[in-house]
C-alpha positions as CSV (number, residue, x, y, z in Angstrom):
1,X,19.8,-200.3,-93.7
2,X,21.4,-199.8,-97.1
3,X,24.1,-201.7,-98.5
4,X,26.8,-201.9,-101.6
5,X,25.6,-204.5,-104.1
6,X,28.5,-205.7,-106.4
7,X,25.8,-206.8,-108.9
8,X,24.8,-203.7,-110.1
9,X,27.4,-203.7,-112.4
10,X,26.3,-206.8,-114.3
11,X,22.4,-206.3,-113.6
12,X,19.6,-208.5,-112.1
13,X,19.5,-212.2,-112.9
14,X,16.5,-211.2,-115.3
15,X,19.2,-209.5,-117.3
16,X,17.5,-206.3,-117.3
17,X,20.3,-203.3,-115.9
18,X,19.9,-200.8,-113.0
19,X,21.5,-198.4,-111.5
20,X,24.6,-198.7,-109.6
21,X,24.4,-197.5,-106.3
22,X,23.5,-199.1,-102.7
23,X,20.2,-201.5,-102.6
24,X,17.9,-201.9,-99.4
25,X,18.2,-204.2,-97.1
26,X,15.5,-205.3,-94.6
27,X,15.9,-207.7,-91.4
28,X,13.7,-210.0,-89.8
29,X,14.5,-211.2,-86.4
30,X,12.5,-214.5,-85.2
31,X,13.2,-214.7,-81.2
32,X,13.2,-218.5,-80.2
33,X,12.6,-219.3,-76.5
34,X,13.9,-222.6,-75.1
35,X,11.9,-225.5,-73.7
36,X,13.1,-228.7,-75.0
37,X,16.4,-229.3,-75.8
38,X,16.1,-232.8,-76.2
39,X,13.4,-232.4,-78.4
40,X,15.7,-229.3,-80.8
41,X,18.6,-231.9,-80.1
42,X,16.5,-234.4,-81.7
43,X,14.8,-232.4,-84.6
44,X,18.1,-231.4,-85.8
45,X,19.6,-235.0,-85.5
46,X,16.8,-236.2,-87.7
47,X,17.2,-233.2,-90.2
48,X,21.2,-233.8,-90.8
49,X,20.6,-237.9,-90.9
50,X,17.8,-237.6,-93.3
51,X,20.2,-237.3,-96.3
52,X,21.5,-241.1,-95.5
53,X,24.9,-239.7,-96.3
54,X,25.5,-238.2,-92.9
55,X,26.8,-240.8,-89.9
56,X,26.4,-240.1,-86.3
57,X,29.6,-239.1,-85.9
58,X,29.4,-236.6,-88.7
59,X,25.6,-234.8,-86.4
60,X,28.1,-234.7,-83.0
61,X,30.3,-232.7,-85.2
62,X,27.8,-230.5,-86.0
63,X,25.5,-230.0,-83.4
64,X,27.2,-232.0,-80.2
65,X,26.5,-235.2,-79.1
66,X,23.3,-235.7,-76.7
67,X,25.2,-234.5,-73.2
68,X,26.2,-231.7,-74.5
69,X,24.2,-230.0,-77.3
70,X,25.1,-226.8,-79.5
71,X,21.5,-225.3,-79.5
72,X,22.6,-222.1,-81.9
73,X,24.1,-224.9,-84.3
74,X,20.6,-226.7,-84.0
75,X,18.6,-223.9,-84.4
76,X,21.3,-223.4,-87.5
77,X,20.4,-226.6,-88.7
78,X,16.5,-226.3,-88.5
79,X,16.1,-222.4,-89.4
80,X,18.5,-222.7,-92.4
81,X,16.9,-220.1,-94.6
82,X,17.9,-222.4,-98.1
83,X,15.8,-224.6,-97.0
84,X,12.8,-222.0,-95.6
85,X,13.0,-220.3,-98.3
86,X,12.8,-223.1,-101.2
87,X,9.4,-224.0,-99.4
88,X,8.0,-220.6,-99.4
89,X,10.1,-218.2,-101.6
90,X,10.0,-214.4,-100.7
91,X,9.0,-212.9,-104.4
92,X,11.6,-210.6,-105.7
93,X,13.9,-210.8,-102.6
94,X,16.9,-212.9,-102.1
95,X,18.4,-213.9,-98.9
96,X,21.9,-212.2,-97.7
97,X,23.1,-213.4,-94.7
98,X,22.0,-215.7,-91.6
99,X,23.4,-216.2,-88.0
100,X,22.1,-217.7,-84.6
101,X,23.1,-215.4,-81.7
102,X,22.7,-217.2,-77.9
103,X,21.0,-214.5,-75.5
104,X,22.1,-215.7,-72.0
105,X,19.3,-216.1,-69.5
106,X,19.4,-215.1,-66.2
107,X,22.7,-215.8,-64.3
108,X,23.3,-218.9,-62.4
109,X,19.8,-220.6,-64.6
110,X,20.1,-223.5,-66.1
111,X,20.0,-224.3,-69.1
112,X,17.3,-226.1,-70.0
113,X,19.3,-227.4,-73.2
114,X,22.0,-228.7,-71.6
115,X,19.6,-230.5,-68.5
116,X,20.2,-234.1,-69.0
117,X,19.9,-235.6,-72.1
118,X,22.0,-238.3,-71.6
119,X,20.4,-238.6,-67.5
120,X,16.8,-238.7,-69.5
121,X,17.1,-241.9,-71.6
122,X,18.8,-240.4,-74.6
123,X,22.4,-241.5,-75.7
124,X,22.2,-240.4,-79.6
């Protein structure tokens, strides 16, 4: 997959010039299955309160409260590549883009996600 990158006009953050013209592009797809979703819930409630800037309030927004979770915004949260990739840089590449698609399971199966987090003891 090639695509059009608007800094080939100005060069590489080096400051050393290249060519103009498209740049490769590679994906990587990482499939996640779910098993817990009190326990992704939870992981990604820590993660946005660990700033100590962030209120309760402020992780429903983002993620849902406990009864009923958005598991591709806490997958989002914990698989943010910034913070991936400040831990282990890829040398010489830069990330592009980054989205969490839902796969739907079977139909009529529940969702383990949304199975009672509230009903098993948690209330955020």
């Amino acid at each position: 997959m090639y695509s059009f990158d608007a800094k080939t006009f100005t060069g590489m953050r080096n400051g050393t010039d290249f060519g103009v013209g498209p740049q490769p592009q590679f994906r990587v797809t990482l499939t996640f299955v779910l098993e817990d979703g009190m326990a992704l819930w939870s992981a990604a409630r820590a993660r946005l309160l660990a700033d100590a800037e962030t209120t309760d309030e402020m992780v429903h927004e983002t993620i849902g409260p406990p009864n009923a979770p958005s598991l591709a915004d806490c997958l989002a949260v914990l698989c943010d590549p910034a913070e991936v990739l400040r831990a282990n840089p890829v040398p010489g590449c830069q990330a592009d883009d980054f989205w969490v698609d839902a796969i739907p399971g079977l139909p009529g199966a529940p969702v383990p996600a949304a199975v009672g987090l509230a009903a098993r003891g948690f209330d955020g």
